[in-house]
N, C-alpha and C positions, 0 to 999 in steps of 0.2 A: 432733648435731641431734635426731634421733629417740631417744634414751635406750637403752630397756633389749634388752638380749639377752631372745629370746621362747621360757620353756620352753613353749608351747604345748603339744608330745606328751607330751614326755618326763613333765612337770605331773599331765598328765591320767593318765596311764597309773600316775605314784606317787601320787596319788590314787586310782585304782582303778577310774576312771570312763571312758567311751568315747567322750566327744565332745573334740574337738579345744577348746581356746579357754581361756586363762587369764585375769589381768590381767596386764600388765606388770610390769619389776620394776626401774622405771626412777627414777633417784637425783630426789628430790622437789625442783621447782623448776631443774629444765634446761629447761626451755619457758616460763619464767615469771621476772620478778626477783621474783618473791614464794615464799615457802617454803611450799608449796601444795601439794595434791594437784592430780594431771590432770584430773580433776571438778570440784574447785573454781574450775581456770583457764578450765577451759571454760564455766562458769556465768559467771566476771565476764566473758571475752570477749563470750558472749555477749549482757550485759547494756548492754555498750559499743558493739556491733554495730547494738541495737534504736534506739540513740540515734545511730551514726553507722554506714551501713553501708559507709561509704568510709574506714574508720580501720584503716589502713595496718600500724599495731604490733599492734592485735588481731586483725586477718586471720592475721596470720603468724602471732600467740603461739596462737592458735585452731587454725589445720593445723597447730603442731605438739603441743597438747594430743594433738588428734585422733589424731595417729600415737601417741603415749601410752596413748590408750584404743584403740587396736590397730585403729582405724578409717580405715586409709587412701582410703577412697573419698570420704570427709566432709575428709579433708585437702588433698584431690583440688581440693576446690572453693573453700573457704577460699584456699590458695594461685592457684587461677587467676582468684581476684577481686581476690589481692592485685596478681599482675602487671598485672590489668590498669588499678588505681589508683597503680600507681608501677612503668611498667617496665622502668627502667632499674635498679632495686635487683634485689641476688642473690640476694636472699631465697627469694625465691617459685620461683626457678629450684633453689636447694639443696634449698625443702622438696620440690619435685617429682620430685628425683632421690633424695629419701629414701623418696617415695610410691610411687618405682619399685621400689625395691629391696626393701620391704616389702611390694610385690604380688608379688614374687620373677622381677623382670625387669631383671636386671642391665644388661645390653644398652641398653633404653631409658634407664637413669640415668645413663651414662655422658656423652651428651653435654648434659644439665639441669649437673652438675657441670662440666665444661666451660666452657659459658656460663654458671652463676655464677661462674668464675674468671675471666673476660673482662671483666665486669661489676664485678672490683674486689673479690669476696669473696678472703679469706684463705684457704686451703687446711685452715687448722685447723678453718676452723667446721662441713665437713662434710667432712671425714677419716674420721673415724669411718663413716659412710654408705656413703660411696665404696670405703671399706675390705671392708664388706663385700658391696658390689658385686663386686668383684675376688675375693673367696670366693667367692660363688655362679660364676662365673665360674672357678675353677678356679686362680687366678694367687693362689697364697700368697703368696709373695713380695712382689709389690705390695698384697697387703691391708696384712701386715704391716709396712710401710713408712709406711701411713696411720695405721693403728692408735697407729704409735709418734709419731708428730704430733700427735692428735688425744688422747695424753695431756695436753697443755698447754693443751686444748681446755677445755669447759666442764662435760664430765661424763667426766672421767678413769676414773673405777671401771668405766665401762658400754665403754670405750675397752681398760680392760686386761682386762674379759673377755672381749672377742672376741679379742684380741691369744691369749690362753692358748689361747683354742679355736680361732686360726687355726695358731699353734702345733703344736698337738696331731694337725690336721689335716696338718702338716707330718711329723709322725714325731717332731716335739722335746718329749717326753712333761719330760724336767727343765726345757727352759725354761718349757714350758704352767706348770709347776707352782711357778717359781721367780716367773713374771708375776701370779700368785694371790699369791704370799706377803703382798705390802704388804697387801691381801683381807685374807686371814685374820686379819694381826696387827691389826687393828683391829674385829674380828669383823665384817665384813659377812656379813647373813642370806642371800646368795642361792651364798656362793662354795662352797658343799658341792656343791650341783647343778651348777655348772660344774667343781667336779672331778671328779663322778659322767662328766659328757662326757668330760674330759682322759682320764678314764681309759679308758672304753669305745673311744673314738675311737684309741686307742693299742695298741688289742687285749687291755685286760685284765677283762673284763667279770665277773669278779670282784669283784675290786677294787668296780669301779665301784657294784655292786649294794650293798657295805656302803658307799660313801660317800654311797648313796641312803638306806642305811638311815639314817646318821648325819643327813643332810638333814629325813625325817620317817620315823622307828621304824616297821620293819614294811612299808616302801615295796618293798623291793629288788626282792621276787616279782613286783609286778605291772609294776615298771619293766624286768625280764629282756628280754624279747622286744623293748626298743626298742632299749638295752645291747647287745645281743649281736651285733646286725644293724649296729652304726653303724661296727665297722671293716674292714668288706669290702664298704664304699661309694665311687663313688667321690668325689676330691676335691671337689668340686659341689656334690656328693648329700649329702656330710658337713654341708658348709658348710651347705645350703638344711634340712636334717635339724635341728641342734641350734639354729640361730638363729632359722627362722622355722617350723619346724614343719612342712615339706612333705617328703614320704618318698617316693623314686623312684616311677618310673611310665616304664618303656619307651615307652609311646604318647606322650608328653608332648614338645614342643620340647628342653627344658633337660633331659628324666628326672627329670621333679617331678612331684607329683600335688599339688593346691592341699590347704590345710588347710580343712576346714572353718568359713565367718564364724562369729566369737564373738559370743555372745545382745546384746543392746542391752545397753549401759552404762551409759544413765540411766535414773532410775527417777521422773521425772515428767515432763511435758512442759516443761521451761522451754526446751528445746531447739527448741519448736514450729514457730516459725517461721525455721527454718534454710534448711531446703530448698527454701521460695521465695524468700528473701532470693536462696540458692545460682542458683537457677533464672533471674533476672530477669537474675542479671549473667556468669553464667559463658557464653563463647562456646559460640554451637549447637554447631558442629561438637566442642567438648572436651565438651555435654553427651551428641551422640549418641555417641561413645565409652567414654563410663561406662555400669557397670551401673545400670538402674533406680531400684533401691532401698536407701536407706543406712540405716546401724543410726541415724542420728539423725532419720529419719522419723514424724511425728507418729502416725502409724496404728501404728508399733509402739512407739513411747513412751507411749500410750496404754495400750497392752493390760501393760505393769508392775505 
């Protein structure tokens, strides 16, 4: 459902930069039957939205751009306008429980997946999600069980990298790496940094440093200190570490420390009027729940 595994740190840190926040790295057109960028679907969503704000396929295709452009609180809203224009569909319940699991609350996503299986969804459409629900969560075993489902699913690659890294999290550093090979033999650009994870996550941060290097020359030094820490984490911490970019924190519920929001994503206002569309129809009580202010807010689409 929500696409790609989030090098968020590890990104920033082999870049050499200290703010949290990347793009996504998620296989083009799993939110969309168009072969599109997530900018692009969310531009035509949006343009479909202006003309009907009760259009049911672009609510959904829209929260799940959203979660795409790594903006789950805009996904937030999107889906709780979709439930409330058709809600008997599982839609809006799957994207919510992938809106969860991307705000790194495993816990709450559990039961949005649930009732979208109640409601008639298939277990493949948000396998993946759920999967790594079950990681942050600590229960390898059930990730991987989804994982291996939600190969058949609609973005299989972004399915069998968490599979390798939930793997890896397991201690099965040959299967992490046997799960990558279809990856590799077909050159996908992102499987070097997921086996920079396999590796470090398996205790060899070695290793790990030169398959950073091989990812982008020169990376390895600045990526050491995230490498080196990731396998005397625990199961949880690994999972919430390499997938969403959040690094322990004993004061924390779950022992997470949130990653710091990624800069706004669009670079003009066509987004503008999103958030009162969002405002006019998402339930008070789901808006006083959310934070204030989303990255698709006109006052900072503006200032781009």
């Amino acid at each position: 459902m929500r696409g790609s595994v989030q090098f968020r740190v590890a990104a920033a840190l082999i870049a050499g930069g200290c703010a949290l926040g990347v793009a996504p790295v998620a296989a083009q057109g799993s939110y969309s039957p168009y072969n599109e960028s997530p900018s692009a679907a969310m531009a035509r969503y949006i343009r479909n939205l202006a003309s009907d704000p009760k259009d049911f396929d672009s609510l959904i295709g829209a929260g799940r751009a959203a979660l795409a452009l790594d903006d789950p609180q805009a996904a937030a809203g999107f889906f709780a306008r979709a439930d409330e224009v058709n809600p008997r569909s599982p839609l809006p319940q799957a994207g919510m429980g992938a809106v969860s699991v991307a705000n790194g609350d495993p816990q709450a996503a559990l039961p949005y997946f649930k009732r979208a299986q109640q409601l008639g969804s298939s277990v493949v459409s948000f396998a993946c999600d759920r999967g790594l629900a079950y990681d942050l969560l600590g229960q390898q075993a059930q990730a991987q069980a989804d994982y291996r489902v939600a190969l058949s699913g609609s973005d299989p690659d972004e399915a069998r990298k968490r599979l390798a890294l939930s793997l890896s999290i397991s201690g099965n550093r040959n299967g992490a790496l046997e799960a990558l090979a279809p990856l590799s033999a077909k050159g996908d650009s992102g499987v070097q940094r997921v086996r920079a994870f396999v590796l470090a996550l398996t205790g060899d941060p070695s290793a790990a440093m030169n398959a950073a290097n091989a990812a982008m020359p020169g990376s390895g030094a600045n990526a050491a200190p995230f490498l080196q820490r990731l396998a005397a984490l625990s199961a949880a911490q690994k999972a919430a570490a390499v997938n969403l970019g959040i690094f322990p924190d004993s004061g924390s519920t779950y022992g997470y420390v949130a990653a710091q929001p990624s800069a706004p994503l669009a670079s003009n206002n066509r987004l503008g009027g999103i958030d009162a569309l969002l405002a006019a129809s998402v339930p008070a009580r789901q808006r006083s729940a959310q934070p204030a202010q989303s990255a698709w807010q006109p006052a900072q689409l503006n200032q781009e």
